[in-house]
TORMI-28964 format. One record per residue (C-alpha): x, y, z. Coordinates in steps of 0.5 Angstrom, whole numbers, plus 500, padded with zeros to 3 digits. Each point is the difference from the previous one (the first is absolute). Example, Ala and Ser with C-alpha at 12.3 -4.5 7.8 and 13.67 -1.06 7.14 Angstrom:
525491516
502507498
! end
This chain:
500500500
506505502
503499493
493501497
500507503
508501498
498499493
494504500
503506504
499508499
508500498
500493496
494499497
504504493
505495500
496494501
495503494
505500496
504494502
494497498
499503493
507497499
499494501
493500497
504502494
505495500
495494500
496501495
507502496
501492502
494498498
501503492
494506502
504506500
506502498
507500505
501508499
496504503
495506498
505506499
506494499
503504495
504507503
503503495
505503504
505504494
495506501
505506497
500506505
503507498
505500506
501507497
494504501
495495503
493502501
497498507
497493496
506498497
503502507
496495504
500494494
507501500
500498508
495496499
503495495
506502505
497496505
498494496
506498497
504500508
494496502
502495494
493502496
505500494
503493501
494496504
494496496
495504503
496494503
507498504
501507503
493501502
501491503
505504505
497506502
495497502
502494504
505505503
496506502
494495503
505497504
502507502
494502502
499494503
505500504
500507502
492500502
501494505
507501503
499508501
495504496
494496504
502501507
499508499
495502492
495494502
494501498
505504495
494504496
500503493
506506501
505495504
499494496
502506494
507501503
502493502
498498493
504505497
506499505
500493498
500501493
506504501
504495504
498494494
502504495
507500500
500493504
497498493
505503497
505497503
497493499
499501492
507502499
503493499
493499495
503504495
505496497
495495499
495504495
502502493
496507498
496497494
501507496
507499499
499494497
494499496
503500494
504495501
495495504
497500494
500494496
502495506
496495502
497500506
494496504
492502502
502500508
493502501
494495500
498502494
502506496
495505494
500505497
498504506
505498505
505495501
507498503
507497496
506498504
505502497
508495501
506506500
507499503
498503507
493499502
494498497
496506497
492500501
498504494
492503498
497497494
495500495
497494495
500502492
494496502
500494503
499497507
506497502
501496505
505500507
507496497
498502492
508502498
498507496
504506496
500507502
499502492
499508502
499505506
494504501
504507503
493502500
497496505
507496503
499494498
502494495
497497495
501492500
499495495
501492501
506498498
496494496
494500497
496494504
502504507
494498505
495505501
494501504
495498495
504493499
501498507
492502501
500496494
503494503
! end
């Protein structure tokens, strides 16, 4: 019962609720339903500021976009940074709630339970920082490299992918990539071996085709 208080706590309700989110989101990426990049997944973060002669906008993009690569925005799958986060600032808040917060901000009411999560967030961002810095080496931008990937084979890794939404696994010399696609046409089943025939820059996705003409789809495995 005391840990069902914690959770949902002035201070701790946030980060339960966005825990909760990401994990949500993380099991239906496993079961085929969404995509593993989360909505806003994309930052362009090569934003050009006039350093010269900035304007109060350009000024506070530029800070912005300042921010998002020190918190490793730049290098991070989004869905993998926001995975850490979250886990560390519920654990934060948490931790602080039962061990201190609890014994003088209870019941904590609207305008303490505002300080503490922005005191909480403020402690989580930079231990998330520090815990993402090893990840970087393992991620390869893929605006660096999309005209190179393409023409490789690769694999559905998703239970299934179309020309609405899909996942390929990608071998490299370092780790594997994970890389949205799109079908030119038909559903492709989880294993089928694919190409990557073009990159849509538009939507920042690969176009797959099968590798073999009698490829398994979803139609012939109804079929069957």
């Amino acid at each position: 019962m005391e840990i069902v208080i914690t959770i949902f706590s002035g201070p701790v309700l946030p980060a339960t609720l966005l825990l909760g989110v990401v994990v949500g989101w993380s099991l239906l990426a496993m079961l085929g339903a969404v995509e593993l990049d989360m909505p806003g997944a994309d930052l362009d973060l090569d934003i050009d500021v006039d350093v010269d002669t900035p304007t109060g906008a350009e000024a506070v993009g530029g800070l912005g976009i300042v921010t998002l690569r020190w918190l490793n925005l730049k290098e991070i799958p989004m869905v993998i940074w926001m995975g850490a986060f979250a886990s560390i600032w519920w654990f934060t808040s948490a931790c602080l709630w039962s061990l201190l917060d609890a014994h003088f901000f209870s019941p904590p009411g609207w305008f303490w339970s505002t300080l503490l999560v922005a005191r909480n967030l403020a402690i989580s961002l930079p231990i998330t920082k520090f815990v993402t810095n090893p990840m970087k080496k393992w991620f390869i931008t893929e605006r660096l490299n999309s005209s190179s990937i393409v023409g490789q084979e690769g694999q559905i890794s998703s239970l299934q992918a179309t020309s609405e939404f899909g996942q390929v696994r990608l071998k490299t010399d370092g780790s594997p990539l994970l890389l949205n696609v799109r079908t030119d046409g038909p559903h492709l089943v989880q294993g089928t071996r694919v190409w990557l025939t073009h990159y849509d820059a538009k939507h920042r996705v690969y176009i797959v085709s099968p590798t073999t003409t009698d490829a398994p789809s979803t139609d012939s495995v109804t079929q069957e």
